[in-house]
Kinemage of the C-alpha trace (Angstrom):
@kinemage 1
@onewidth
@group {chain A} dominant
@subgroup {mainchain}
@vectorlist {calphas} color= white
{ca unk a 1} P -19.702 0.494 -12.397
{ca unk a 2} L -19.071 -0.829 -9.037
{ca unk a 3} L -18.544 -4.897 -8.832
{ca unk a 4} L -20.926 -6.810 -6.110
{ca unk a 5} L -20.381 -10.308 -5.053
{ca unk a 6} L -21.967 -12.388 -2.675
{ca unk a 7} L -19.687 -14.972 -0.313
{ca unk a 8} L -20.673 -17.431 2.526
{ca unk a 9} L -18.114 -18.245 5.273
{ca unk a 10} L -18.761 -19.993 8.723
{ca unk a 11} L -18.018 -16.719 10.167
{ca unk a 12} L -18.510 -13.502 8.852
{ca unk a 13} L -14.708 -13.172 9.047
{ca unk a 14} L -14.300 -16.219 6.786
{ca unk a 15} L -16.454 -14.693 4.042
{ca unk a 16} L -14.864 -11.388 4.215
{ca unk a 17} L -11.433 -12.740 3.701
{ca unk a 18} L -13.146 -15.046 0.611
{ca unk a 19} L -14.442 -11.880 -0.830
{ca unk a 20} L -11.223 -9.994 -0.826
{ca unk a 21} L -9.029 -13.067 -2.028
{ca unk a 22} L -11.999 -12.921 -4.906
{ca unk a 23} L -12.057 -9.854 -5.753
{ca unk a 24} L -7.771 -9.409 -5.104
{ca unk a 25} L -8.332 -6.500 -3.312
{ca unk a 26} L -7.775 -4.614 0.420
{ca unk a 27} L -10.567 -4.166 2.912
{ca unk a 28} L -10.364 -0.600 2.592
{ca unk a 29} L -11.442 -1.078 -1.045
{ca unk a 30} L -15.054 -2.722 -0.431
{ca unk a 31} L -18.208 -1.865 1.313
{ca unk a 32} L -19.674 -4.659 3.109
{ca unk a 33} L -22.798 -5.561 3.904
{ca unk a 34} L -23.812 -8.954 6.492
{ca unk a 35} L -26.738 -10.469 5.035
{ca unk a 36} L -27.061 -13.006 7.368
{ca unk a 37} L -25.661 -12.359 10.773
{ca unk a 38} L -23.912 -15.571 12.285
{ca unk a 39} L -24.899 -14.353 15.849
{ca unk a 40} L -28.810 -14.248 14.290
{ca unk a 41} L -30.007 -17.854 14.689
{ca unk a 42} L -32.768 -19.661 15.641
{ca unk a 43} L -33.650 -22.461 17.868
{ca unk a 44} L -34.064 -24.820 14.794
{ca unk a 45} L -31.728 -24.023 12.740
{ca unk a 46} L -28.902 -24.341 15.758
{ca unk a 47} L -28.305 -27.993 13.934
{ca unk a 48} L -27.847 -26.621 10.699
{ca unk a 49} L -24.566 -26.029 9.440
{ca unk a 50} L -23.520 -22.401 9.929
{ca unk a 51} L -23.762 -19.874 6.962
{ca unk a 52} L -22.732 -16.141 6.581
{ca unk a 53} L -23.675 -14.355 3.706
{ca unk a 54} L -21.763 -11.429 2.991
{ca unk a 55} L -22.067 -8.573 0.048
{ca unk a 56} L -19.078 -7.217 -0.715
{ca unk a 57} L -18.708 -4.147 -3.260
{ca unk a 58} L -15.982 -2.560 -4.601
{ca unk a 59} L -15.792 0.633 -4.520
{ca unk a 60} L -13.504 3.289 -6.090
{ca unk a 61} L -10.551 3.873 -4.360
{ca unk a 62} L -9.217 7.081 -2.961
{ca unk a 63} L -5.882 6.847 -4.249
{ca unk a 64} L -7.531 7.111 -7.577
{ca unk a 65} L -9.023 10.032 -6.912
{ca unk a 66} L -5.861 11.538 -5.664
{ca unk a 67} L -3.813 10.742 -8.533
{ca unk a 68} L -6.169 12.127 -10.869
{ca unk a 69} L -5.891 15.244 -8.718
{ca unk a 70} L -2.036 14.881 -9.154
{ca unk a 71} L -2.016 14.494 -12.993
{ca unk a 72} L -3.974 17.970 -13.635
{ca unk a 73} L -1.101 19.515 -11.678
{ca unk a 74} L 0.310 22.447 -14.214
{ca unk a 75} L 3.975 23.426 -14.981
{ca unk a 76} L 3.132 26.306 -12.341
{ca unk a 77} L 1.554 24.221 -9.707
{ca unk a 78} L 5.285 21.648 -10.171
{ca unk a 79} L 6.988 25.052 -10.143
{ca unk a 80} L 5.441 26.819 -7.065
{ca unk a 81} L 5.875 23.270 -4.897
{ca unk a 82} L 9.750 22.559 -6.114
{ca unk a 83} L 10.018 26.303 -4.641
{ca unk a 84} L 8.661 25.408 -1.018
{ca unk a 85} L 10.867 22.103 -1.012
{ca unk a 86} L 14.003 23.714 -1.788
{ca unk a 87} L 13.446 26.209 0.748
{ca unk a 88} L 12.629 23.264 3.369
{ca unk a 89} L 15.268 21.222 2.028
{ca unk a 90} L 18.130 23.881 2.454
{ca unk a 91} L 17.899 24.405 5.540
{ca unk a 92} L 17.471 20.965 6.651
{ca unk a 93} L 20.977 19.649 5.415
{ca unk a 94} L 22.038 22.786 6.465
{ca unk a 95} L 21.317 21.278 10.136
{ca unk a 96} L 22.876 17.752 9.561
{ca unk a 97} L 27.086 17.740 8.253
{ca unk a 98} L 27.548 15.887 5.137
{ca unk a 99} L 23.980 15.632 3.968
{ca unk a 100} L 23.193 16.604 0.011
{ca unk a 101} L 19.607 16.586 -1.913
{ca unk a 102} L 19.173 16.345 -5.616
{ca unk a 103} L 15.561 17.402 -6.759
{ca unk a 104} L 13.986 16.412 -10.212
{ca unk a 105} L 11.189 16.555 -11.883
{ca unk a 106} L 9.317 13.766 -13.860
{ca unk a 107} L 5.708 14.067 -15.356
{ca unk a 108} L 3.740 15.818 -12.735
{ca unk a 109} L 5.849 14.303 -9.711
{ca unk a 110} L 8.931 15.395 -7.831
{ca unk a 111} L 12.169 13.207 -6.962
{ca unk a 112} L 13.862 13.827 -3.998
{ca unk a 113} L 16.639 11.643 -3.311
{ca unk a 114} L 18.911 12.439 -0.107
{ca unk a 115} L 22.599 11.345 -0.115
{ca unk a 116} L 25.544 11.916 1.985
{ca unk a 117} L 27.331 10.116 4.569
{ca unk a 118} L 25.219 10.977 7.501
{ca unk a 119} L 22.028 9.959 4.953
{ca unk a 120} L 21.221 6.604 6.542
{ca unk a 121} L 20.243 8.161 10.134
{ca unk a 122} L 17.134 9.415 7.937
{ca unk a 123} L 15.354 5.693 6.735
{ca unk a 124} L 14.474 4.235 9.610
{ca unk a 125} L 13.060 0.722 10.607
{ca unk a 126} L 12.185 -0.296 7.321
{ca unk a 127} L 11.804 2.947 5.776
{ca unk a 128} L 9.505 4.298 8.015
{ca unk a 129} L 11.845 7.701 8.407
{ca unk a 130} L 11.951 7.965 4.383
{ca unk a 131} L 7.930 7.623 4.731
{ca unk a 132} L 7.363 10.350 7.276
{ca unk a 133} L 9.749 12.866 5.783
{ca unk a 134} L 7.841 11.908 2.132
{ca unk a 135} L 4.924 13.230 4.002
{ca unk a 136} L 6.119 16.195 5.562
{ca unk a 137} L 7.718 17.278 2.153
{ca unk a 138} L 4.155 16.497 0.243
{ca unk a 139} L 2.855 18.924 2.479
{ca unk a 140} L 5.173 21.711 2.694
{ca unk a 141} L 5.641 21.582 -1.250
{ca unk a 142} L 1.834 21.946 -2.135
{ca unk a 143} L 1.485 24.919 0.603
{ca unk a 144} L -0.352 27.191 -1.560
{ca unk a 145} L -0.242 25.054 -4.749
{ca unk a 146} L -3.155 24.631 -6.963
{ca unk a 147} L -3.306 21.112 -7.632
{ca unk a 148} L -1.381 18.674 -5.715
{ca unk a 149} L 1.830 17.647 -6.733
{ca unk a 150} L 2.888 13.927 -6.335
{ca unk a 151} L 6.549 14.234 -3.976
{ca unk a 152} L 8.541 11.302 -3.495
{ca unk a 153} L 11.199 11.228 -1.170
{ca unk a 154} L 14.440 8.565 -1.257
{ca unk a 155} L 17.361 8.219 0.821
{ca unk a 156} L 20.857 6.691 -0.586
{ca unk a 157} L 18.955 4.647 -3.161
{ca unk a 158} L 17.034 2.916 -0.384
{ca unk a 159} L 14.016 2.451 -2.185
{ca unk a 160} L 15.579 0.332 -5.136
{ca unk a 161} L 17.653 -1.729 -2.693
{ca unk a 162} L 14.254 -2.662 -0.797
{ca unk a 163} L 12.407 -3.306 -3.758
{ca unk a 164} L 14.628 -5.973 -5.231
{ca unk a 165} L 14.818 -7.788 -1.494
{ca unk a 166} L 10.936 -7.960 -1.702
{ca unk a 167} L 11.078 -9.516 -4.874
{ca unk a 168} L 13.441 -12.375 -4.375
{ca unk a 169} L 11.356 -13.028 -0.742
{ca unk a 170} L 8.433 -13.123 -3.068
{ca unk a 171} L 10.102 -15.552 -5.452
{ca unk a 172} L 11.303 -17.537 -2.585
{ca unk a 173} L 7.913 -17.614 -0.743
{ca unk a 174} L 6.529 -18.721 -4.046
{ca unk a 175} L 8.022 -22.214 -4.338
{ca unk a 176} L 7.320 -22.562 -0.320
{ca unk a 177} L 4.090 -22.202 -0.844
{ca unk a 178} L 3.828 -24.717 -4.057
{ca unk a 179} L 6.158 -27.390 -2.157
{ca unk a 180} L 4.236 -27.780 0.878
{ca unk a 181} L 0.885 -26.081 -0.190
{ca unk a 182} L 0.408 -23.896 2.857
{ca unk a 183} L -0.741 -20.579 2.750
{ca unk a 184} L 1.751 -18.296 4.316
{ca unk a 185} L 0.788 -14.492 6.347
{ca unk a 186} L 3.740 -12.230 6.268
{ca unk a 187} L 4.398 -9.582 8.760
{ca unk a 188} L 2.956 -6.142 8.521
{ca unk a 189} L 3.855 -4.145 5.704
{ca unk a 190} L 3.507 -0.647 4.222
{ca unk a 191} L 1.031 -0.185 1.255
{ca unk a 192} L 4.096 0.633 -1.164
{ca unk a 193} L 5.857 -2.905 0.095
{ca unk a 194} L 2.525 -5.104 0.050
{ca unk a 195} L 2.504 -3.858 -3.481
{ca unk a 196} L 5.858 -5.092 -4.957
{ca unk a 197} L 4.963 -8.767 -3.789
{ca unk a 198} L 1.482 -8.479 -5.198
{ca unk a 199} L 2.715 -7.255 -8.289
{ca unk a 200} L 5.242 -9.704 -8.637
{ca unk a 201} L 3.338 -13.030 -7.906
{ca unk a 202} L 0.038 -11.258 -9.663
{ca unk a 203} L 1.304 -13.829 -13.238
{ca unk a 204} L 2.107 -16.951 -10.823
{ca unk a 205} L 0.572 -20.020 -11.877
{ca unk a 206} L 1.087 -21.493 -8.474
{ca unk a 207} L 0.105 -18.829 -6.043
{ca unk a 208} L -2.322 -15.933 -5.352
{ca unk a 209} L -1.606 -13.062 -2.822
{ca unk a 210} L -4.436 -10.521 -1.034
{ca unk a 211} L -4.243 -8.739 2.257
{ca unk a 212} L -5.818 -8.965 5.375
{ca unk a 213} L -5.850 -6.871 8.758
{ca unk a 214} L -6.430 -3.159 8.956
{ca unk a 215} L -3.992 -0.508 8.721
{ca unk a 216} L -1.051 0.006 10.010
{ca unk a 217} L -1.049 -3.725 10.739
{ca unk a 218} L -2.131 -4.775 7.168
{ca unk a 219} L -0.379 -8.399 6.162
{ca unk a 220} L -0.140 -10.027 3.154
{ca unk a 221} L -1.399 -13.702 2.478
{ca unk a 222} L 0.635 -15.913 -0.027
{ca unk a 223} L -1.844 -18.715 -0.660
{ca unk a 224} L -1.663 -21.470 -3.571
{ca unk a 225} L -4.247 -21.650 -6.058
């Protein structure tokens, strides 16, 4: 069942960013509704303090949907999409010198990590190389393929080394945050960082964290409780 609340907000802005801090969510994941516009007022209500009502519901998300898609994926459908990677994949390092792949398989996903001493040309600013070739591989690998097989892509243990920086800035913004008790907006983020500090401060007794912003300029707030 879909969860509906109601928030008011001097702008409609306000509310929104209520709602999500509410309901600990993006807001990609709600439908909203303005119940009362804040540009709809009348003459004698001008003195009256200024109210937006907003519903907000959330809603399913679509990454839910596709990794339900991903878990019916069958030995053949794994099979048939480690085929069109491998092909991909050999003769990409065979373009770049000293460039390796190792390719595994766990549940219904594939590992890709990339290695070799030429390997760091392919993260990019923050991993936004590793990203793009994750999605070029997704879709060359499930060419064909039944039901879609979940590809991740990693480059000279990258991944790890970014996840455990991200969780001592989270610790670290943490006791910022319950020191001087201001809320704190980081810079953008991908969905896969934004999600290692939420999941890391989601037990804090002293903080909260939701995002704001759309994509690709999504930021997460730190904020006490």
């Amino acid at each position: 069942m879909e969860k509906a609340i109601i928030v008011e907000g001097k702008t409609s802005t306000e509310a929104i960013e209520k709602g999500l801090k509410q309901l600990k969510c993006r807001r990609e994941d709600v439908e909203i509704k303005v119940l009362e516009n804040e540009e709809k007022r009348s003459f004698f209500s001008i003195l009256e303090p200024r109210i937006v009502k907003v519903e907000m519901t959330l809603k399913k998300e679509k990454k839910e949907v596709k990794r339900e898609k991903e878990e019916n994926a069958t030995a053949e459908d794994i099979e048939k999409c480690e085929e069109n990677i491998e092909k991909f994949l050999n003769n990409f390092v065979n373009q770049i010198k000293d460039l390796q792949y190792v390719m595994s398989k766990e549940n219904n996903s594939i590992n890709i990590e990339i290695k070799g001493n030429n390997a760091s040309k392919l993260i990019g600013y923050r991993g936004e190389t590793i990203k793009a070739l994750q999605t070029i591989m997704s879709a060359i690998g499930n060419k064909n393929v039944k039901n879609r097989v979940k590809v991740l892509v990693d480059v000279g243990g990258y991944k790890e080394k970014r996840e455990e920086t991200l969780k001592e800035l989270a610790k670290k913004l943490e006791k910022t945050v319950k020191r001087n008790g201001k809320k704190i907006v980081l810079e953008p983020m991908s969905s896969y960082e934004r999600k290692i500090l939420h999941t890391e401060l989601q037990n804090s007794d002293y903080v909260t964290t939701y995002s704001i912003g759309e994509e690709p300029r999504r930021r997460i707030v730190i904020d006490k409780k």
